[in-house]
C-alpha positions as CSV (number, residue, x, y, z in Angstrom):
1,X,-2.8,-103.2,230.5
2,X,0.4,-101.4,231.2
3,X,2.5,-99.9,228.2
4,X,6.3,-99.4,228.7
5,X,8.4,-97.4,226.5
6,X,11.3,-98.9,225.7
7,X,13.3,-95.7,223.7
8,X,15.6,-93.0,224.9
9,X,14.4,-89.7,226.4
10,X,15.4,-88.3,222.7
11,X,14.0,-91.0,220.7
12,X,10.7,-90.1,221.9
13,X,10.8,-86.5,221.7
14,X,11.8,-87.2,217.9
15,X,9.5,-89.4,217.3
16,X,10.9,-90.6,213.8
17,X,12.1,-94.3,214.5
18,X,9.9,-97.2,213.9
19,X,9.2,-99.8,216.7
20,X,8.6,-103.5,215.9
21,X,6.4,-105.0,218.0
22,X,7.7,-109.2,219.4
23,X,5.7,-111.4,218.2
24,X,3.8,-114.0,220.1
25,X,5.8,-116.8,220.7
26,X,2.7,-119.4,221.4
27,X,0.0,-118.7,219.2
28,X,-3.5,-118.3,220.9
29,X,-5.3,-121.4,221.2
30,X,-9.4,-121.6,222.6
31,X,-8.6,-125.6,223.3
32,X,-6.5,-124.9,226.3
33,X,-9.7,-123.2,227.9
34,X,-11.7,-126.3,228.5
35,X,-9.4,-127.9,230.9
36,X,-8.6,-125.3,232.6
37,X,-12.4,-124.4,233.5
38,X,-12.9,-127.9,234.9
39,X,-9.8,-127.7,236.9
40,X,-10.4,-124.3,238.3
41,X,-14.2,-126.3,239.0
42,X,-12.5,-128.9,241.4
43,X,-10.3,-126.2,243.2
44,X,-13.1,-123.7,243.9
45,X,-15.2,-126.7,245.2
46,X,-11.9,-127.7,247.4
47,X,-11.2,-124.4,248.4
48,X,-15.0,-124.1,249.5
49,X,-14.6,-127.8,251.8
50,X,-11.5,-126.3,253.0
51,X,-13.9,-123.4,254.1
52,X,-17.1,-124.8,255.3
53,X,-14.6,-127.2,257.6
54,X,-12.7,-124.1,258.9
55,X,-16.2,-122.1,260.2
56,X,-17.6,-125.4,261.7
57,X,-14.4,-126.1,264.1
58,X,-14.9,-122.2,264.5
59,X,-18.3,-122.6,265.3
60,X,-17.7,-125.6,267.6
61,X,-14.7,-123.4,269.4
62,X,-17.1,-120.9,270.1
63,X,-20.4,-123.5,271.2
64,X,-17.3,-125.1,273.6
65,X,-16.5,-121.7,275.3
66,X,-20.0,-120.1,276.0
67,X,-20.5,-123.7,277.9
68,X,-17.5,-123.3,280.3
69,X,-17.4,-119.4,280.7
70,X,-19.7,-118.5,283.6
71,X,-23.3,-116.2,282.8
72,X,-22.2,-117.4,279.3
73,X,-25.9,-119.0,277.6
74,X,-26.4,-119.3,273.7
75,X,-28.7,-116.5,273.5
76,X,-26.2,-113.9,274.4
77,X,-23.7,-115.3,272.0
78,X,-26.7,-115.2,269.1
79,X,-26.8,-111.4,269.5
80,X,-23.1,-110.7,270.0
């Protein structure tokens, strides 16, 4: 991570003071991490629905066009 000094310009040239560091005002806890996992689970498998939906109705847009443009057949739109 990212370190910020929190001193004067002088206070760091001397050097001498002694910092206290905070500390942690919610204590670390490896419980919190099962929920979370499951959770993150359900979204990622949303997010991917979401996705796979999107690139279909793409897909269909694009099926839909080559049929009404003219000189327009599936085989050109398979190589681009």
């Amino acid at each position: 991570g990212q370190f910020f000094v929190m001193m004067s310009p002088q206070e760091v040239l001397q050097g001498g003071t002694q910092r206290s560091i905070a500390p942690r005002t919610h204590p670390y806890s490896p419980k919190s991490e099962a929920p979370r996992t499951t959770r993150d689970e359900k979204r990622r498998a949303q997010h991917n629905e979401v996705e796979r939906r999107r690139r279909d109705k793409i897909n269909n847009w694009i099926v839909q066009l080559s049929k009404i443009i003219p000189d327009c057949s599936m085989e050109n739109t398979k190589s681009g």
